[in-house]
C-alpha positions in Angstrom: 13.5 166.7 80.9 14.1 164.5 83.7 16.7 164.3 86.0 17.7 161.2 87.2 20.7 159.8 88.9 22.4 156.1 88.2 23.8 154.3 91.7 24.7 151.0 92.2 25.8 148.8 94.7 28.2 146.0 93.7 27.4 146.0 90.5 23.2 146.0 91.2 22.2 148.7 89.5 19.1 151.1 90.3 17.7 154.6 88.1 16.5 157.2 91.0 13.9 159.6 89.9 13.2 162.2 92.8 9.5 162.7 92.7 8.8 164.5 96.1 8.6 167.9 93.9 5.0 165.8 92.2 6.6 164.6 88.9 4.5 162.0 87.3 5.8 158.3 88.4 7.0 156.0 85.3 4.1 153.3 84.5 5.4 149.9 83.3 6.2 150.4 79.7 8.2 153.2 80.5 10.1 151.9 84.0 11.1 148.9 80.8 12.4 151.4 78.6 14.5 153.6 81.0 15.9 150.1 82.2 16.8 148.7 79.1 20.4 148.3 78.7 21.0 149.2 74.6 18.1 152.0 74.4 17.5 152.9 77.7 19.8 154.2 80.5 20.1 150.3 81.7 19.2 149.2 85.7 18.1 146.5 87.5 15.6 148.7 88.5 14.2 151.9 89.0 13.8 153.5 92.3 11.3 156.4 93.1 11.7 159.0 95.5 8.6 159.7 96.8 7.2 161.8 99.9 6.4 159.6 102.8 2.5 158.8 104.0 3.6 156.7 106.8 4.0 158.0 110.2 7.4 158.7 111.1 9.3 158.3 107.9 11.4 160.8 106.3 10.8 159.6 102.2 9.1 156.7 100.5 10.8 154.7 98.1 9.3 152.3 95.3 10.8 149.9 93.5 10.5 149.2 89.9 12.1 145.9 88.7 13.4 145.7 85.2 10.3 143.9 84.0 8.0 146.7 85.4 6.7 144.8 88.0 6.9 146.6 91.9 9.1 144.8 94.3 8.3 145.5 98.2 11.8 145.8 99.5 15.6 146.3 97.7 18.7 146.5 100.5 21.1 147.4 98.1 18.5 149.9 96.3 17.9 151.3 99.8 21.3 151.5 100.9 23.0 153.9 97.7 19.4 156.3 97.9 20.2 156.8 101.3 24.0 157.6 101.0 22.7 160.2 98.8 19.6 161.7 101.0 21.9 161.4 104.1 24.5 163.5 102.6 22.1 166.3 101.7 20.5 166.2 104.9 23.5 166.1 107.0 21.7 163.8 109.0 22.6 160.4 110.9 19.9 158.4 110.5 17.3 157.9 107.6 13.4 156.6 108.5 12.7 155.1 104.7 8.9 154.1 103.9 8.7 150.9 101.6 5.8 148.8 101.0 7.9 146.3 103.1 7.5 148.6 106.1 9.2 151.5 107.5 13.3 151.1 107.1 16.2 152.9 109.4 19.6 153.3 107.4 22.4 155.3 108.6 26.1 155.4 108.0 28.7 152.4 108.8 31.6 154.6 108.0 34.7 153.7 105.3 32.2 154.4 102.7 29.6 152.0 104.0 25.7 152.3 104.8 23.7 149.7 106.7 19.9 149.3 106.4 17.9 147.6 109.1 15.6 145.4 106.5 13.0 144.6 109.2 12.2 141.1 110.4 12.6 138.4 108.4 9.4 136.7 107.6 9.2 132.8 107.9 5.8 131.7 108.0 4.1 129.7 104.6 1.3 132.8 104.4 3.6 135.2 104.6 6.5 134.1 101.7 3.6 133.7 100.1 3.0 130.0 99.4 0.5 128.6 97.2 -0.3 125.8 100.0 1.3 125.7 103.1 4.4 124.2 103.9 7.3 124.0 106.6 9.6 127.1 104.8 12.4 125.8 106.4 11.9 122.5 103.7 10.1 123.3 100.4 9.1 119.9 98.5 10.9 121.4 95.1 13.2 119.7 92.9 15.0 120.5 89.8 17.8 119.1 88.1 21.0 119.9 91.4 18.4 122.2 93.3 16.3 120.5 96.2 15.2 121.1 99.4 15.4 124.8 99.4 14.0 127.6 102.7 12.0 129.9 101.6 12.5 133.6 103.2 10.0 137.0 103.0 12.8 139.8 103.8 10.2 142.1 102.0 9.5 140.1 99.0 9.8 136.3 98.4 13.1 134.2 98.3 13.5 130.8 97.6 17.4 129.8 98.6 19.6 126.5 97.6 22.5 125.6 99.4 24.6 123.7 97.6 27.9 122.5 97.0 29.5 124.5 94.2 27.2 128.1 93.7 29.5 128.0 90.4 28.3 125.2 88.7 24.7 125.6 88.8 23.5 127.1 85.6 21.4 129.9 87.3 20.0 131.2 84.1 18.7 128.2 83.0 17.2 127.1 87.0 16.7 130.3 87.6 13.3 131.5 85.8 11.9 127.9 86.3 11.9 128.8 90.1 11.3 132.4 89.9 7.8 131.2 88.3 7.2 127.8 90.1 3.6 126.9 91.1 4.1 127.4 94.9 5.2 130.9 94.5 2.1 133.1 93.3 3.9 136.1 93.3 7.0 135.0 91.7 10.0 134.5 93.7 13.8 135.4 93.8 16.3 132.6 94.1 19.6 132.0 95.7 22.2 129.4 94.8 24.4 129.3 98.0 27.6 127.8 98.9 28.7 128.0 102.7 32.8 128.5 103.2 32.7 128.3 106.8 30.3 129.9 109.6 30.7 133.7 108.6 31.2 133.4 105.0 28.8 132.4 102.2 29.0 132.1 98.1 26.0 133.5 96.8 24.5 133.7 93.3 21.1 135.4 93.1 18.3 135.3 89.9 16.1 138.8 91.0 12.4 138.3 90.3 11.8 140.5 87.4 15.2 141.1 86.7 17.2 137.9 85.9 20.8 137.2 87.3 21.8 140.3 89.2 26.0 141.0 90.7 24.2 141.6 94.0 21.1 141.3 95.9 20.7 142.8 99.4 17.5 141.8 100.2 18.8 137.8 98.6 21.6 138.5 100.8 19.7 139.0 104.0 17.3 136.0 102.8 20.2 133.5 102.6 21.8 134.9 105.7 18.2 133.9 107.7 17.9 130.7 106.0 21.7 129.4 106.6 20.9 130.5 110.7 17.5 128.5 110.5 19.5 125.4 109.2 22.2 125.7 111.7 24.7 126.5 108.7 26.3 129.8 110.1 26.5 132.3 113.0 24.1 135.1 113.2 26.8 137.8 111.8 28.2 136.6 107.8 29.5 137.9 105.0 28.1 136.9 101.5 30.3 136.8 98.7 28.9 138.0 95.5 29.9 137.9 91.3 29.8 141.9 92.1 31.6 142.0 95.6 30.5 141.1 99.7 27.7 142.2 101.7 27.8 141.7 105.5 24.3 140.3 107.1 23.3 139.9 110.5 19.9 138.7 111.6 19.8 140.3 115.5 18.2 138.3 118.3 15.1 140.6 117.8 14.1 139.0 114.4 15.7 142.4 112.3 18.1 141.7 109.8 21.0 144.5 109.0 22.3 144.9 105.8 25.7 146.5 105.8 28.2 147.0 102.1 29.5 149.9 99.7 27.7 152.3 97.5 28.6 154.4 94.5 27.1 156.6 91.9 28.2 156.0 88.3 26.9 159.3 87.0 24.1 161.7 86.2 21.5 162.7 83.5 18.9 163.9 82.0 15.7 161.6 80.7 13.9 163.7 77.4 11.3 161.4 77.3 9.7 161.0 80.3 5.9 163.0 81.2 6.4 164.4 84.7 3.5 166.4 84.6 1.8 167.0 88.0 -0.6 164.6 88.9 
């Protein structure tokens, strides 16, 4: 038996496994089946506690998507694991490995936790692109999507602005993009609307894991690519189908990732191996 614990924030959902005790990580068939919504527990995806190899950090997380592919980075995924590993620890600050790089989270107060996600990458190399191309103007069209930016926060985003996020039928664009030729690792896309210059509409289809309520890392994504077209201010606030998120991409490149957490409830997992390694 396997203890796990379900989390979400706004609606995107994660599994966390705590493995720092050596417990036997899920392989793919397995992260599928825990995250299947009628005969598993049901998640966006599954997140694995880990201990840390990296200099300086406190855990390491992994990220299991739905599919049972990895993703390198999750902000909302970050932000509830932390709530809960801050609370035990009594600590102030978290130092999170991910394979997007080492991670500081720490409490916002009201409830809140904000995750530094890093720098946001820009460059065609580092989305990655199949060819190279100014990211701040992709040549892709589809049906009302054009012109898109793409954005690494961590893994690759690929983010429409628009003029109605509600009318774009997201789960019929959405995969088409997610699998498009220029992005050879996939890629997650945004549909986004902007309000005014600190408030955004935002739709997100999650590599591996289809139309999601939230996306931090999308969030952070859309907030870099709505500064780079002169859209916004540096500081918004991304309205989601699950609730807001507040982004701000500093002066120093980093992008902070600030919203609400909660867990739903607890479990047990009775058929799961977590034999040692």
């Amino acid at each position: 038996m396997t203890p796990f614990t379900k989390m979400h924030g706004l609606g995107n959902d994660f599994v966390v496994l705590d493995l720092r005790a050596g417990a036997l990580a899920p392989d793919a068939d397995k992260a599928r089946a825990i995250a299947d919504r009628r005969r598993g527990v049901g998640c966006d995806q599954l997140i694995l506690i880990e201990p840390p190899e990296m200099a300086g950090a406190e855990v390491r997380l992994r990220f299991l998507n739905s599919d049972g592919s990895e993703s390198g980075a999750c902000g909302n995924g970050t932000r509830c694991v932390a709530s809960q590993l801050l609370a035990e620890s009594g600590a102030d600050r978290l130092a999170i490995e991910t394979l997007a790089g080492r991670l500081q989270a720490s409490p916002a107060g009201d409830g809140l936790f904000t995750v530094d996600m890093g720098p946001a990458h820009l460059d065609w190399h580092d989305i990655p692109l199949a060819q190279e191309f100014n990211t701040l103007h992709l040549d892709i069209v589809l049906g009302p999507l054009e012109d898109p930016v793409a954005v690494n926060m961590g893994n690759p985003h690929c983010i429409f602005f628009v003029e109605d996020a509600e009318d774009i039928e997201l789960a019929t664009f959405g995969p088409q993009i997610e699998h498009h030729p220029l992005f050879p690792e996939r890629t997650n896309v945004e549909v986004a609307t902007v309000i005014d210059r600190a408030r955004i509409r935002l739709r997100v289809w999650e590599r591996g894991a289809g139309i999601t309520l939230a996306c931090g890392s999308g969030a952070c994504a859309t907030a870099v690519a709505a500064v780079r077209r002169g859209l916004i201010d540096r500081k918004v606030e991304l309205i989601m189908d699950g609730g807001s998120l507040t982004a701000e991409w500093r002066e120093d490149g980093h992008v902070l990732l600030t919203g609400p957490v909660a867990t739903s409830f607890t479990g047990m997992l009775d058929d799961y191996n977590t034999k040692e390694r």
